[in-house]
C-alpha positions as CSV (number, residue, x, y, z in Angstrom):
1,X,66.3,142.7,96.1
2,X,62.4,143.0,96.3
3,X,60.2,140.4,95.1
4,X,58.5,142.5,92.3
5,X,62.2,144.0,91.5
6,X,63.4,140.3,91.0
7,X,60.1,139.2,89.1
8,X,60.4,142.5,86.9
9,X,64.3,141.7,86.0
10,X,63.2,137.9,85.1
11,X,60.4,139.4,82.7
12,X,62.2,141.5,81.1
13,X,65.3,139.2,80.3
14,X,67.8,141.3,82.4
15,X,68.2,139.2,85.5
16,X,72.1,138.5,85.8
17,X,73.6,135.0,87.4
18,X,74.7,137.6,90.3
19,X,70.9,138.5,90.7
20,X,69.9,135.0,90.8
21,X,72.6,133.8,93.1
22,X,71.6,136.2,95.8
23,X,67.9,135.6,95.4
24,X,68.5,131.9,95.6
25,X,71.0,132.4,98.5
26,X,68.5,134.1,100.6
27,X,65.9,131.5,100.5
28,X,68.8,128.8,101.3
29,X,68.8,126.9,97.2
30,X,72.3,126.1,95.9
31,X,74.1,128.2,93.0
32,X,74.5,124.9,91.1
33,X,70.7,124.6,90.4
34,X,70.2,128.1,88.3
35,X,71.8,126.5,85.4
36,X,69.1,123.5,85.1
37,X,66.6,127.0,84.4
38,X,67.5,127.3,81.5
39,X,67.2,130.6,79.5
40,X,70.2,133.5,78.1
41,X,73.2,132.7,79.5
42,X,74.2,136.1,81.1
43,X,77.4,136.8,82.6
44,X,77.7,138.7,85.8
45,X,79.6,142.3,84.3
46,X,77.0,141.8,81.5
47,X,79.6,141.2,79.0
48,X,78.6,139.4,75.8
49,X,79.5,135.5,76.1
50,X,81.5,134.4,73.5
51,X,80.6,130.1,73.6
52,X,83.8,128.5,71.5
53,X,86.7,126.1,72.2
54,X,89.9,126.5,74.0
55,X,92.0,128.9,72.2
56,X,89.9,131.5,70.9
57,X,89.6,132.7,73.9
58,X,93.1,134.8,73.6
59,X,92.6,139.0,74.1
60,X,94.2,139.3,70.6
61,X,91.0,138.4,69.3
62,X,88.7,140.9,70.7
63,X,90.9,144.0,71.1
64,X,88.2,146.0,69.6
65,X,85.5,144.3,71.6
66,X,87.7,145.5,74.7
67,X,88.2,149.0,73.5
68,X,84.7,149.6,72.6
69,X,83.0,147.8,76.0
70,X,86.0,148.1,78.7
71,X,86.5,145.0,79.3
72,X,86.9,141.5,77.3
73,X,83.5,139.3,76.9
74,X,83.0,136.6,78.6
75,X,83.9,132.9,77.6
76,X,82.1,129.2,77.9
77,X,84.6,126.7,76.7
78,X,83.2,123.4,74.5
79,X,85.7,120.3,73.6
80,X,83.2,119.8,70.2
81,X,80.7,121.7,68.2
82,X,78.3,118.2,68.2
83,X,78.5,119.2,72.7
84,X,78.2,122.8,71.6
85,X,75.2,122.0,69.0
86,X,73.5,119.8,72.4
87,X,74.1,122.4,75.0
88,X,72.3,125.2,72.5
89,X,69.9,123.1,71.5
90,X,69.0,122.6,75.4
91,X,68.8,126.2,75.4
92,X,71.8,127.7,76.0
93,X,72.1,131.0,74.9
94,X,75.6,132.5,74.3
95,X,75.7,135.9,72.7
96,X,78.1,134.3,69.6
97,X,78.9,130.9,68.5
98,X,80.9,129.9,65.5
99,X,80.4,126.2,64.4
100,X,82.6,125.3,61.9
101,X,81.4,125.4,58.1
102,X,80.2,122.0,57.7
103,X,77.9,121.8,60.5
104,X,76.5,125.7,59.5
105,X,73.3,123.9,57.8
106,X,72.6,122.1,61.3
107,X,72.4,124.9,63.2
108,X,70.7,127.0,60.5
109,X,67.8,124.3,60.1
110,X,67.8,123.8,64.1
111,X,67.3,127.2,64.2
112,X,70.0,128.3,66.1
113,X,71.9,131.0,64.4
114,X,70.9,133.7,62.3
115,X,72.2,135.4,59.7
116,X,75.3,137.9,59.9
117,X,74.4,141.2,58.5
118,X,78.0,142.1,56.9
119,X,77.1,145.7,57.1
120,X,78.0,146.1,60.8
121,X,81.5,144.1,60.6
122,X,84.2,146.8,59.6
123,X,86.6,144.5,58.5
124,X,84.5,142.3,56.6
125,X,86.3,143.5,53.5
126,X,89.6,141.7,55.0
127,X,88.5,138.3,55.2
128,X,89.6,136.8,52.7
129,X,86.8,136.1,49.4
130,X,87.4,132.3,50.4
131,X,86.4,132.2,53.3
132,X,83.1,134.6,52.6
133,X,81.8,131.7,50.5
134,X,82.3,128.4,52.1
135,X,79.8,125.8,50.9
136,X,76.7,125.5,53.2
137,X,77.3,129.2,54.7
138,X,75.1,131.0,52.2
139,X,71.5,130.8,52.2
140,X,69.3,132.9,50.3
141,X,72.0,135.3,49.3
């Protein structure tokens, strides 16, 4: 890859780890320094990263994901939301991250998630009215 083609991938936010790993490869730097760059963690098929713990990782959840894409999304594992809450606030950047319900107000004020438009989720009329209202996952409506 040319210099300008690598520069104009980093500015517009669609370098991939691939990208960076040959770059860095070619002018002799180790793999394990790219993560200590921070910025969107991008995974190399370009697949959304899904950041959440060990076991919602399973295909079952993201058969639709699969049939609309091709293939699953990607996966970074966390043992706790409070390491998951540290490695975001860092600036870590999955593409979806679910803390639980009582920590929903930390992230929120952190500014770290964002509001779920319901209109987009198809099954949002299946989950059941419990869960659509848990205290401290409402804001403004």
């Amino acid at each position: 890859m040319e210099i300008n083609e690598f520069k104009d991938k980093q500015a517009a936010g669609t370098l991939t780890r691939r990208d960076m790993s040959k770059a860095m490869a070619a002018v002799g730097l180790a793999t394990v320094a790219y993560p200590v760059a921070g910025g969107k963690a991008l995974a190399q098929d370009d697949q959304a990263l899904s950041f959440t713990w060990a076991g919602y990782d399973i295909p079952e959840l993201y058969q639709s994901y699969e049939m609309k894409n091709g293939a699953p999304p990607d996966y970074a594992i966390y043992a706790d939301e409070y390491e998951a809450f540290q490695k975001v606030m860092s600036g870590f950047q999955p593409d979806l991250v679910h803390p639980c319900s009582p920590l929903v107000p930390q992230w929120r004020d952190a500014g770290l998630i964002q509001a779920i438009d319901t209109s987009h989720l198809e099954q949002w009329s299946n989950v059941f009215p419990a869960l659509t209202t848990l205290p401290g996952t409402q804001f403004d409506g």
